[in-house]
Structures are given as C-alpha cells and as structure tokens.
C-alpha positions in Angstrom: 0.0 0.0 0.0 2.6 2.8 1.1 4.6 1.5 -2.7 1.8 2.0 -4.4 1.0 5.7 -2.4 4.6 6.8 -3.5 3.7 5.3 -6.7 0.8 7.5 -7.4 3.1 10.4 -5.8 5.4 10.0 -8.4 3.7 10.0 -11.2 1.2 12.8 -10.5 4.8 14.9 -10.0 5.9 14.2 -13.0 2.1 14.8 -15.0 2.6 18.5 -13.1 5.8 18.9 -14.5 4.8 18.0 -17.9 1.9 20.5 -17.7 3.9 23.2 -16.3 6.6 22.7 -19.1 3.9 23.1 -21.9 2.0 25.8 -20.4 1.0 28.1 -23.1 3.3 31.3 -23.6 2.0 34.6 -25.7 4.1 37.4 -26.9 1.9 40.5 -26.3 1.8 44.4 -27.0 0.6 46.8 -24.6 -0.2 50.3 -25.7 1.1 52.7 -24.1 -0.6 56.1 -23.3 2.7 57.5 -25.7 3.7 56.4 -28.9 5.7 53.3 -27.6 4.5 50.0 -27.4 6.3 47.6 -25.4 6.3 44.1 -26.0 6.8 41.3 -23.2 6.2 37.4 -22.7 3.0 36.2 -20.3 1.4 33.7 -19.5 -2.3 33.0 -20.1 -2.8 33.8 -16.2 -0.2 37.0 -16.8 -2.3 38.0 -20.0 -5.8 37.9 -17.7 -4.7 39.5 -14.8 -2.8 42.5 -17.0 -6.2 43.1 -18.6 -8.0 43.1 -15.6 -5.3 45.9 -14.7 -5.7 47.9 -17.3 -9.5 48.0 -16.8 -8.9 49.0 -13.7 -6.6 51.6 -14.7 -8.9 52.6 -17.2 -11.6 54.6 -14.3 -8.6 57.3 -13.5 -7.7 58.6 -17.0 -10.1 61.6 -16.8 -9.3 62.6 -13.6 -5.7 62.3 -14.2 -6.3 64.0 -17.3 -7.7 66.8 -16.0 -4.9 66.8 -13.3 -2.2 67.4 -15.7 -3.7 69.7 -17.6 -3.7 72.0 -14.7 -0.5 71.4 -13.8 0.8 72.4 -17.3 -0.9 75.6 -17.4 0.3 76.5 -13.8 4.0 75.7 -14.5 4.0 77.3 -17.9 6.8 75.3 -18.6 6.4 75.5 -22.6 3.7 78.5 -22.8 1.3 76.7 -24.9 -1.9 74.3 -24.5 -1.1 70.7 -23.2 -0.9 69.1 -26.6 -2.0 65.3 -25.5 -5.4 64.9 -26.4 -7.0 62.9 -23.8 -5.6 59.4 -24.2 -7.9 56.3 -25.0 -7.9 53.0 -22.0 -4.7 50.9 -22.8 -5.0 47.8 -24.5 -2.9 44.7 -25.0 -3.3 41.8 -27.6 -1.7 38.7 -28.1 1.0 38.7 -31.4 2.5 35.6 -31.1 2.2 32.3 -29.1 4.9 29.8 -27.6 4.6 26.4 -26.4 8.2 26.9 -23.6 10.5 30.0 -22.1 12.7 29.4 -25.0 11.0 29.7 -27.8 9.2 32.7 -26.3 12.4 35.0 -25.8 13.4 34.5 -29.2 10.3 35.3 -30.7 10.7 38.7 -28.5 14.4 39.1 -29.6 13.6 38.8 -33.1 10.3 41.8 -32.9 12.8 44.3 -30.4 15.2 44.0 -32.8 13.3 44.4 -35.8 12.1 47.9 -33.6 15.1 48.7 -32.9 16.4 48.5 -36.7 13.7 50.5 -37.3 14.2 53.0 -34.9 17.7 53.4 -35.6 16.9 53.9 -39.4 14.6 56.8 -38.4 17.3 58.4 -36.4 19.8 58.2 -39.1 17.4 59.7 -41.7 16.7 62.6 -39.4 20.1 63.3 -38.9 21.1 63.2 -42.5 18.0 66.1 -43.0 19.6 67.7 -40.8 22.8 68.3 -42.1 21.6 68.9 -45.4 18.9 71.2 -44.7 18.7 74.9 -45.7 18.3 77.5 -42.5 14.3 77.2 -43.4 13.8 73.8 -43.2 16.4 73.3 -40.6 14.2 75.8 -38.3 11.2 73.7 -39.6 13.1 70.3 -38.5 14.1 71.9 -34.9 10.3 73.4 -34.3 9.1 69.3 -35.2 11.8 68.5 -32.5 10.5 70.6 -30.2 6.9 69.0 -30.2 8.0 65.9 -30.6 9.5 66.9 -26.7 6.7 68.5 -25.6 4.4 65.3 -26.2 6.9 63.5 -24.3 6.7 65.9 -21.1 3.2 66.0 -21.4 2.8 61.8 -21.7 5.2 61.6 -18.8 2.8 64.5 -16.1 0.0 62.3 -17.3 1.7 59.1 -16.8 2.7 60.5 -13.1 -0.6 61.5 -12.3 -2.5 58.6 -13.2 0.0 56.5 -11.0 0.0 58.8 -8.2 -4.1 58.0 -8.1 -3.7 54.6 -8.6 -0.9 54.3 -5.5 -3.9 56.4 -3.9 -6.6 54.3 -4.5 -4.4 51.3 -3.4 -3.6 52.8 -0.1 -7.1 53.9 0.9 -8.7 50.3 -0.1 -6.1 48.6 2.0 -6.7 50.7 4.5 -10.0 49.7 4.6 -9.7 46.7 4.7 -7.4 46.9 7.3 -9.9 48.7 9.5 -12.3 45.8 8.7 -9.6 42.9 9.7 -9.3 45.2 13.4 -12.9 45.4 13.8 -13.8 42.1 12.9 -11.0 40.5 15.3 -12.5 43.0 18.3 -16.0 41.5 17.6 -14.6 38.2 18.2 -12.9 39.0 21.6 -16.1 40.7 22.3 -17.8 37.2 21.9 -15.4 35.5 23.5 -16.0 37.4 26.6 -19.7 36.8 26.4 -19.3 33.1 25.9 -17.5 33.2 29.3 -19.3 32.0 32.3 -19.2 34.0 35.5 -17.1 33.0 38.2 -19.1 31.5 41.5 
C-alpha cells in the first residue's frame, strides 16, 4: 500500500511537470498612453490579470487628465496648451504564441530588434535632413523637435498622475480593509468574553 502511495506520488509529479513545461506562452503588446509599445512574454494567467489591470486603470484617466492639464498651465513650462489629447484605455493583444521559455524569448528578440532597426533607421534619416537642410527647413526640423518633446513631457505628467491616483486608491482600499480585519477580530474577543461564564 505505502509502494503503491509513492507510486501514485510520483507519477502525479511528473504529470505536473509535464503541464507546467507546456504551459502556453504569448508574446503580447501593450499600448502605451505614448507612442511606444512595449512588448513582453506572459502567460495566459499573466495576460488575464494585465487586462484586468488595465480595466482597472482605465476609471482614472479623466481625472488624471484633467490633473495634468492644470499642472501644465500652472508651470507654464512651454507657454502653450497641453498638446495630449486625452488618451484612449490601454490595450494589449496577443502577437504571437509559444509552447516553452525558449521559444518565447526568441520570438521577442527577433520583434525588439526588428524595432530597434527600425528605430535606428529613423534616427539616421533625421540626422542626414539635418545636415543637409537649408536654414528654413532646418528651423522647420528643430520646431518638429520641439513638439516631438513637448508630447513627451506632457505623456510623462499624465503618466505621473494617473500612477499617483492609482498608489492612492491602493492605499485607501487597504486601508479599509485593514480597519475591517481590526474590527472584525475586536467582535470576536467581544464574543469571547460573552461566551465566558461567571465565576461562582
């Protein structure tokens, strides 16, 4: 009996590693509230509790919105409008699938790098205007520049803002339910004490 009990042991064990080895891997893109994607490996419980996040995330954009706006017109910091239009909920969809860790991080290699090329090719291109480029469209190329910086600033206050209310919102619910833990265990020394009989 206690054979066949190790038995049954052993080969659950090695049923459990077999599952976790093929458990289903996805290469997914996340939009980001900028221009940037970024691109990671999950896995199927990772993809479901990222977009239960990002709904989440979703119920502070307007008010963080809002929140950076006035912040940009009180610093001044550029003397012009916020130039983000209010951004749209995050999203994230699956791109590729992988059946182990290995296969996976090559499939991620291979799309960072082909970003990267691309990136890199822009960059080049942009330099070579430059240098070529008549005072005119030089000042033209620097103005682009300049708004191209100014999105960025303004991505990163509303990026700031909407993490500062998250961290908020994080802290008041544990809070609460830290309160609740306190009052519940007081309820039960309270019982307690009733449940004791009186001395004679």
């Amino acid at each position: 009996m206690h054979r066949q009990w190790i038995y049954s042991v052993i080969v659950w064990g090695m049923a459990a590693g077999i599952y976790a080895q093929s458990e289903r891997l996805y290469i997914v893109k996340v939009a980001n509230f900028g221009k940037d994607d970024e691109y990671k490996v999950v896995t199927e419980a990772d993809y479901k509790a990222t977009s239960d996040d990002l709904r989440q995330e979703a119920r502070f954009i307007d008010k963080a919105y809002e929140q950076a706006k006035a912040e940009w017109k009180a610093r001044q910091i550029y003397k012009k409008p916020f130039p983000l239009p209010k951004p749209q909920p995050r999203t994230m969809i699956k791109i590729e699938a992988a059946n182990n860790q290995d296969a996976a991080a090559k499939k991620l290699e291979a799309i960072e790098s082909r970003i990267t090329r691309a990136a890199d090719s822009k960059a080049e291109r942009e330099a070579n205007k430059m240098k070529s480029a008549d005072e005119a469209t030089r000042k033209k190329l620097e103005e682009k520049e300049e708004r191209r910086k100014m999105m960025e600033d303004a991505v990163a206050m509303f990026v700031e803002k909407i993490q500062a209310l998250r961290q908020a919102q994080k802290e008041k619910e544990d809070a609460a339910k830290e309160g609740a833990a306190k009052t519940e265990g007081g309820e039960s020394k309270e019982e307690g004490k009733s449940d004791e009989k009186p001395s004679e």
